[in-house]
N, C-alpha and C positions, 0 to 999 in steps of 0.2 A: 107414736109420732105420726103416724099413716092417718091415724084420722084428725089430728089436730090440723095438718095439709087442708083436709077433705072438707074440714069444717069449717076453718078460717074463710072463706067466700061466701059460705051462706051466712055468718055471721055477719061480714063487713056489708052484703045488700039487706039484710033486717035492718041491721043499724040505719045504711041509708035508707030505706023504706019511712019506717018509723020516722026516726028524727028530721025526713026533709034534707037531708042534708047528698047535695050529688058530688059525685067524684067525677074529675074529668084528666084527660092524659093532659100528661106535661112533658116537655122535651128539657134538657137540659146540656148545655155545651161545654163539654172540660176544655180546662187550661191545654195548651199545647207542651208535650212533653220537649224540654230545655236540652234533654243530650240523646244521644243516639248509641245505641250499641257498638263496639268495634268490632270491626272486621277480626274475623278468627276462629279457627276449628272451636263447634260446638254453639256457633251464632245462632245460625236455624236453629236448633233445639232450645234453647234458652228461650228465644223471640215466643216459638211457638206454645213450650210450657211454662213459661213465667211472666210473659207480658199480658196475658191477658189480667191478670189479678196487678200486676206491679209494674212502675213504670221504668225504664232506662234508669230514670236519674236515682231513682231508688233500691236496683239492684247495683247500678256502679259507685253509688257512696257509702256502702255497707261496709263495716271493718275488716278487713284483710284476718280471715281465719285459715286453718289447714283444713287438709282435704274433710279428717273424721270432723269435726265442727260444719261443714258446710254437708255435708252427707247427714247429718243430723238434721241441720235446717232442712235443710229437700226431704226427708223423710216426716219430719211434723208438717210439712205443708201438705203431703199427701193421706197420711193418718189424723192428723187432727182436725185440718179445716179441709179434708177432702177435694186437695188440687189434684185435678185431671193428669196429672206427670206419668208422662210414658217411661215405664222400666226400662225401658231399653234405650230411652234418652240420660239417663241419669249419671251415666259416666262421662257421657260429652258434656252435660251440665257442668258437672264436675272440672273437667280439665279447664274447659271456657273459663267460669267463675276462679280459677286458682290462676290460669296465664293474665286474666285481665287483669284482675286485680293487684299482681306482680305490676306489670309495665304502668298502670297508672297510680299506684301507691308503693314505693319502692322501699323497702327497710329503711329507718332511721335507723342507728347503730347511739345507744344510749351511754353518755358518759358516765362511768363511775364516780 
């Protein structure tokens, strides 16, 4: 993997070299994120280890799991796609994601 990194730049300026072809920076402006985080033990932590990859509105519309289901997600995000998640935020994570999602998605209770 170490040299495909190391490779990939001399490849993409042959190519441009060669073909004529130049690369130039671009900037681009995202959307503004539509909702905000609540106020609530474990905010800081969430903010700092999950917004950067995800936005508000896509950590608060997620379906209401328990805690082992949400400890599982935080753990594939740090094993599989290699989030920066501080160990020792992971239980404020936890509590936050479990109280939020309580107060803003409240049990239906399903009729028989």
């Amino acid at each position: 993997m170490r040299v495909v990194a190391f490779m990939l730049p001399l490849l993409l300026t042959a190519c441009a070299l060669s073909s004529g072809v130049a690369f130039r920076s671009t900037s681009v402006t995202l959307p503004q994120d539509p909702m905000t985080l609540p106020q609530g033990p474990g905010m800081d932590e969430v903010a700092t280890n999950c917004l950067a990859c995800h936005s508000s509105a896509m950590i608060l519309t997620q379906p209401r799991l328990t805690r082992k289901e949400w400890e599982s997600e935080v753990a594939k995000m740090a094993k599989v796609y290699k989030a920066p998640i501080d160990a020792d935020a992971v239980p404020y994570i936890m509590d936050y994601l479990l109280t939020t999602s309580e107060r803003i998605k409240p049990r239906v209770k399903t009729v028989p």
